[in-house]
MMTF fields as JSON, N, C-alpha, C and O atoms, coordinates in Angstrom:
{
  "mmtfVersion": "1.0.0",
  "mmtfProducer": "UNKNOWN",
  "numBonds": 227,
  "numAtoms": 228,
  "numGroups": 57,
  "numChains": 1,
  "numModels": 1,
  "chainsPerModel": [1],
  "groupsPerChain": [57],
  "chainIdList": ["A"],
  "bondAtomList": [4, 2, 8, 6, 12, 10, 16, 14, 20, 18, 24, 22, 28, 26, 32, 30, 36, 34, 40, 38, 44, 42, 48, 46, 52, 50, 56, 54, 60, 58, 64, 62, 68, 66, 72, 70, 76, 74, 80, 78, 84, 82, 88, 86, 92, 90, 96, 94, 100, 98, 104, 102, 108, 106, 112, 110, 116, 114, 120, 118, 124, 122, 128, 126, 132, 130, 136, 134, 140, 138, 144, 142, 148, 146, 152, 150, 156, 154, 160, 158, 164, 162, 168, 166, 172, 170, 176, 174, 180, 178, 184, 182, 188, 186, 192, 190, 196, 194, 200, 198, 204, 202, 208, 206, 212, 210, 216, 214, 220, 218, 224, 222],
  "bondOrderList": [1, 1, 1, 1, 1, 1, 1, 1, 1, 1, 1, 1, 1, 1, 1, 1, 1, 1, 1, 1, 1, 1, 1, 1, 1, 1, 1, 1, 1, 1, 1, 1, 1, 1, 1, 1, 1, 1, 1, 1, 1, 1, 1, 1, 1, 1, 1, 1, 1, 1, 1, 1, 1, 1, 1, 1],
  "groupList": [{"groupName": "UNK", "atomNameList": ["N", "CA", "C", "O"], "elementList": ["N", "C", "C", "O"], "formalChargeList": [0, 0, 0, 0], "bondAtomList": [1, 0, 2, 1, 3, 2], "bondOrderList": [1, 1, 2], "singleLetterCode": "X", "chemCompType": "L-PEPTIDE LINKING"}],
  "groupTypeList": [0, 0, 0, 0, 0, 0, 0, 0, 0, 0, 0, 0, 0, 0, 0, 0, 0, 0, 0, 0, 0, 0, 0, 0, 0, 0, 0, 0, 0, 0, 0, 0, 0, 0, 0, 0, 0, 0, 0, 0, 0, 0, 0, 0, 0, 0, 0, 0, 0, 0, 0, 0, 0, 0, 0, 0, 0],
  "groupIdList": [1, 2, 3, 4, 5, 6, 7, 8, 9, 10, 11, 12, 13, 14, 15, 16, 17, 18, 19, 20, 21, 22, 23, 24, 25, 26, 27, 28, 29, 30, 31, 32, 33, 34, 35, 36, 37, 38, 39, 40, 41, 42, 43, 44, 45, 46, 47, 48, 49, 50, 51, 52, 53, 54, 55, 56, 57],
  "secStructList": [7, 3, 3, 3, 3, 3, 7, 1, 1, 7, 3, 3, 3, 3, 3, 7, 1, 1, 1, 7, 3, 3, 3, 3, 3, 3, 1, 7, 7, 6, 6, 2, 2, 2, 2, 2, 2, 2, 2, 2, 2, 2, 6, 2, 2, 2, 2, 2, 2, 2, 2, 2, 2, 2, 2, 7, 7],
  "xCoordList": [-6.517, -5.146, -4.743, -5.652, -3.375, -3.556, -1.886, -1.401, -0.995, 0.584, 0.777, 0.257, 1.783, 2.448, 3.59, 4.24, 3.824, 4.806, 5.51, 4.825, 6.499, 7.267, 8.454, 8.996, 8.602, 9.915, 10.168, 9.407, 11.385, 12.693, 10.794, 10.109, 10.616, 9.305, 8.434, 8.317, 7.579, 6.571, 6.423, 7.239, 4.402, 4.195, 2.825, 2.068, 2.636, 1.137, 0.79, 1.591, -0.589, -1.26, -2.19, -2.772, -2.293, -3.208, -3.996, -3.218, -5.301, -5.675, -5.778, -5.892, -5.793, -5.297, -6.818, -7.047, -7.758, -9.273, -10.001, -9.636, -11.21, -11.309, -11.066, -11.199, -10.51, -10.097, -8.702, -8.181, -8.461, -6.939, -6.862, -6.51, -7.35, -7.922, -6.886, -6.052, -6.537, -5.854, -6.501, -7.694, -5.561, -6.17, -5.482, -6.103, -3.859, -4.099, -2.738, -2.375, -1.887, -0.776, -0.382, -1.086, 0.829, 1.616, 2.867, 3.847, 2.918, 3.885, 4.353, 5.566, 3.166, 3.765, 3.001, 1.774, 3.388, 2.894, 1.812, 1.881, 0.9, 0.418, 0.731, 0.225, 1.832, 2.664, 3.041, 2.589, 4.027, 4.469, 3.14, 3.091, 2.352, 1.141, 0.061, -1.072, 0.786, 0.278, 1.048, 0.519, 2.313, 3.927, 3.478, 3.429, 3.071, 2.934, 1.823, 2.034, 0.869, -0.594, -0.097, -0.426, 0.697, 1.021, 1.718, 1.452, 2.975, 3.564, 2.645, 2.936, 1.583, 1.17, -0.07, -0.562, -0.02, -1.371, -0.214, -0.578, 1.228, 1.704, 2.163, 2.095, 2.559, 2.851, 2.134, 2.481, 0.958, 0.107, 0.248, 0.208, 0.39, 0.45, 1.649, 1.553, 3.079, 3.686, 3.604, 4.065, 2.931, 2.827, 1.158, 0.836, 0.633, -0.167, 0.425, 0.002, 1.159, 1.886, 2.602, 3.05, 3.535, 4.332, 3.947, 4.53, 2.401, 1.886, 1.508, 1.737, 0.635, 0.105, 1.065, 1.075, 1.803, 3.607, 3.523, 3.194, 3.891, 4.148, 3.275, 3.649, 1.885, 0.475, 0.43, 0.692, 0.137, -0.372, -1.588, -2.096, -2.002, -3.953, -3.956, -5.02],
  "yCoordList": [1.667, 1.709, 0.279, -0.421, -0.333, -1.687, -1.575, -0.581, -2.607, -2.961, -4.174, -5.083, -4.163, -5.583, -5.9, -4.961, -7.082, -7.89, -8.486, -9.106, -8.541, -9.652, -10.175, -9.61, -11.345, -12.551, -13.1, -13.064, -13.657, -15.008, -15.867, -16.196, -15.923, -17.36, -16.678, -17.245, -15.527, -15.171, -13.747, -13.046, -13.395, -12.255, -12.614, -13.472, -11.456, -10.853, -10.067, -9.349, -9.626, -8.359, -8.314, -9.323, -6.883, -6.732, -5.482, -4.531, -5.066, -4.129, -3.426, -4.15, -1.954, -1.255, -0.172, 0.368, -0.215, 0.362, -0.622, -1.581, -0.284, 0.337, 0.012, 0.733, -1.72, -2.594, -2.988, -2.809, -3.375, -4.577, -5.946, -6.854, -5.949, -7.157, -8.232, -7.556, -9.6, -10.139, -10.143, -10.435, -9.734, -9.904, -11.159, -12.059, -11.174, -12.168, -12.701, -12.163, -14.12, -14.637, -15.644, -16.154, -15.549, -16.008, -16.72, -15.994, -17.931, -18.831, -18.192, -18.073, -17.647, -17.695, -18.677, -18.776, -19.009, -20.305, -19.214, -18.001, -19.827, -19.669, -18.203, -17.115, -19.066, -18.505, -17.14, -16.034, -17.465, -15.92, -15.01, -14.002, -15.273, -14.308, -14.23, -13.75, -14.834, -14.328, -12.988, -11.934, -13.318, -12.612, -11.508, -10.487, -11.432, -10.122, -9.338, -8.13, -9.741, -9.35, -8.384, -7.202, -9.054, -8.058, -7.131, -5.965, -7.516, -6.508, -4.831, -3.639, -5.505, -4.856, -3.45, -2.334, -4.322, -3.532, -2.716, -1.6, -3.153, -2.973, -1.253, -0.201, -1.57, -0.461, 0.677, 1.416, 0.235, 0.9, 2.608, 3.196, 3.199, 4.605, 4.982, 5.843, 4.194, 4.312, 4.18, 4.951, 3.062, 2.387, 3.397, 3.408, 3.899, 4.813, 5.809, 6.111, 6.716, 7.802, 7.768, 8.894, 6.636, 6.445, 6.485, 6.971, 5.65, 5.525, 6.728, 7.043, 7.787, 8.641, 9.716, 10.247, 9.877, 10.503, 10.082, 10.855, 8.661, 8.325, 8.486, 8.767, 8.295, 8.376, 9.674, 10.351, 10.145, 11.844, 12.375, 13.497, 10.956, 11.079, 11.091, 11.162],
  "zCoordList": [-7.896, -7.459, -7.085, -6.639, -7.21, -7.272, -7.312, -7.853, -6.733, -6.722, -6.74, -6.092, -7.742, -8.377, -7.325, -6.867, -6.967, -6.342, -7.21, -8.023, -7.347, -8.207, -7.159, -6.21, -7.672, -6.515, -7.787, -8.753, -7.721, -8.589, -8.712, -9.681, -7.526, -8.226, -8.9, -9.986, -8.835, -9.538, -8.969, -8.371, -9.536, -9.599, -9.22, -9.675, -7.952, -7.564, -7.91, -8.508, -7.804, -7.962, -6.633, -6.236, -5.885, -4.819, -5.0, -4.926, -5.22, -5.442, -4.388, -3.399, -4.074, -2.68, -2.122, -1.04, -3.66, -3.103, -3.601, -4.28, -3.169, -2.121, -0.82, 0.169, -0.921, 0.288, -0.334, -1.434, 0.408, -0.269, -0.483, 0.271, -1.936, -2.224, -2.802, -3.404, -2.907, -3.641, -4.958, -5.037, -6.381, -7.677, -8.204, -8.77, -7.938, -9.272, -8.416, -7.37, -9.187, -8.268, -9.93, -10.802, -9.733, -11.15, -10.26, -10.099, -9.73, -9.258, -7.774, -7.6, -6.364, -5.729, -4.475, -4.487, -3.972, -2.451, -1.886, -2.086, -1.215, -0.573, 0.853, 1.125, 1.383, 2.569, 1.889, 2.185, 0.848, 0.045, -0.001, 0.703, -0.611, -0.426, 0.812, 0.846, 1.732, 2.871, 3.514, 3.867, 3.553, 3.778, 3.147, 3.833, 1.794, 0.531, 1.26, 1.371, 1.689, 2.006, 3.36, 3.457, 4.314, 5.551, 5.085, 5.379, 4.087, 3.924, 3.19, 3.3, 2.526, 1.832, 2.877, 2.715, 3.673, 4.796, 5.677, 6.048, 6.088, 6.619, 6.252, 6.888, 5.137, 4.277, 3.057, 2.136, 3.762, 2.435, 2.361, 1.281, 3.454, 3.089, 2.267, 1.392, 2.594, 1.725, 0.446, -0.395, 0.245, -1.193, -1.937, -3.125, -1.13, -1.956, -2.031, -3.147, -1.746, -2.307, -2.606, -2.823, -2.966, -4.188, -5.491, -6.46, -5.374, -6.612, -7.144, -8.312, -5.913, -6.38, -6.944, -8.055, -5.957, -6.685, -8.229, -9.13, -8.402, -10.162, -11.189, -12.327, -10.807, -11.485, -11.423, -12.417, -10.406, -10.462, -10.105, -10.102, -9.725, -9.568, -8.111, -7.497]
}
């Protein structure tokens, strides 16, 4: 399970199991993917049952 970030500057990837890992970063600072990373812990129950909602798994 894993969620894409995209911004005007670029695109992350953070994988969400079995930890929340940074995968990949396509033009963003440092800071931005620090910012992305809280948001991402911040919000993860949301953001896993969204996915699981769209996926189905």
């Amino acid at each position: 399970m894993h969620v894409h970030v995209s911004h005007t500057d670029g695109e992350a990837k953070f994988w969400l199991e079995p930890k929340i890992e940074f995968a990949m970063n396509q033009g963003l600072s440092n800071k931005q993917l620090s910012v992305v990373e809280a948001l991402v812990h911040e919000h993860l129950e949301e953001i896993r049952h969204a996915w699981l909602s769209h996926f189905g798994h």
